[in-house]
C-alpha positions in Angstrom: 8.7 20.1 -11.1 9.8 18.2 -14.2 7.0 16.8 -16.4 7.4 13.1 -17.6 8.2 12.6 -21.2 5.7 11.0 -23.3 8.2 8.3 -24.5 9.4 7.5 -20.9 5.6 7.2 -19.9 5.5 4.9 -23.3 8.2 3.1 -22.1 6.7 2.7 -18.4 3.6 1.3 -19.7 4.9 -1.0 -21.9 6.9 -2.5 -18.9 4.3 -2.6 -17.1 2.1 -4.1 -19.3 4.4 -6.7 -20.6 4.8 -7.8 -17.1 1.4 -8.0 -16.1 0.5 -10.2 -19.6 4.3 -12.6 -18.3 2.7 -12.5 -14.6 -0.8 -13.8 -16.2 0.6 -15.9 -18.5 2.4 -17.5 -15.6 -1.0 -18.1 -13.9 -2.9 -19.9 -16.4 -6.6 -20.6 -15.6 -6.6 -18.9 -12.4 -10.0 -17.3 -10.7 -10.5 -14.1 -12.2 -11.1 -12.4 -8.4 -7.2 -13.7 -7.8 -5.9 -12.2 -11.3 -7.6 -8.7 -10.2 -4.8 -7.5 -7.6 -2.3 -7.6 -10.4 -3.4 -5.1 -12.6 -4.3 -2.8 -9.5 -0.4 -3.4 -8.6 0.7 -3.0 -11.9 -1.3 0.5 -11.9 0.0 1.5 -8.6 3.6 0.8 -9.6 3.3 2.7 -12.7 1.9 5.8 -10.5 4.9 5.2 -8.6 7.2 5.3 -11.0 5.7 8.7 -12.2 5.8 10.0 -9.0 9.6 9.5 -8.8 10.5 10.5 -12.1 9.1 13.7 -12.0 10.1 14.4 -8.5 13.4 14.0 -10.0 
């Protein structure tokens, strides 16, 4: 099994992150409680992502 580069995982987070801070951004002065799930999505995906990559 293939480890994932550190500038792809760079590159993942930074996609991530940049559409979590669009998605909030997007939200304005929502509940905190309701602004929560994104960042636990946003982790999820990323772990996602690394799972695929490196099965690759």
């Amino acid at each position: 099994m293939s480890e994932l580069s550190p500038r792809l995982r760079d590159e993942i987070d930074d996609q991530v992150a940049e559409a979590l801070d669009a998605y909030l951004a997007e939200q304005g002065d929502v509940h905190r409680a309701r602004r929560v799930w994104p960042l636990w999505l946003a982790i999820a995906f990323t772990n996602i992502a690394w799972l695929v990559v490196v099965s690759v």
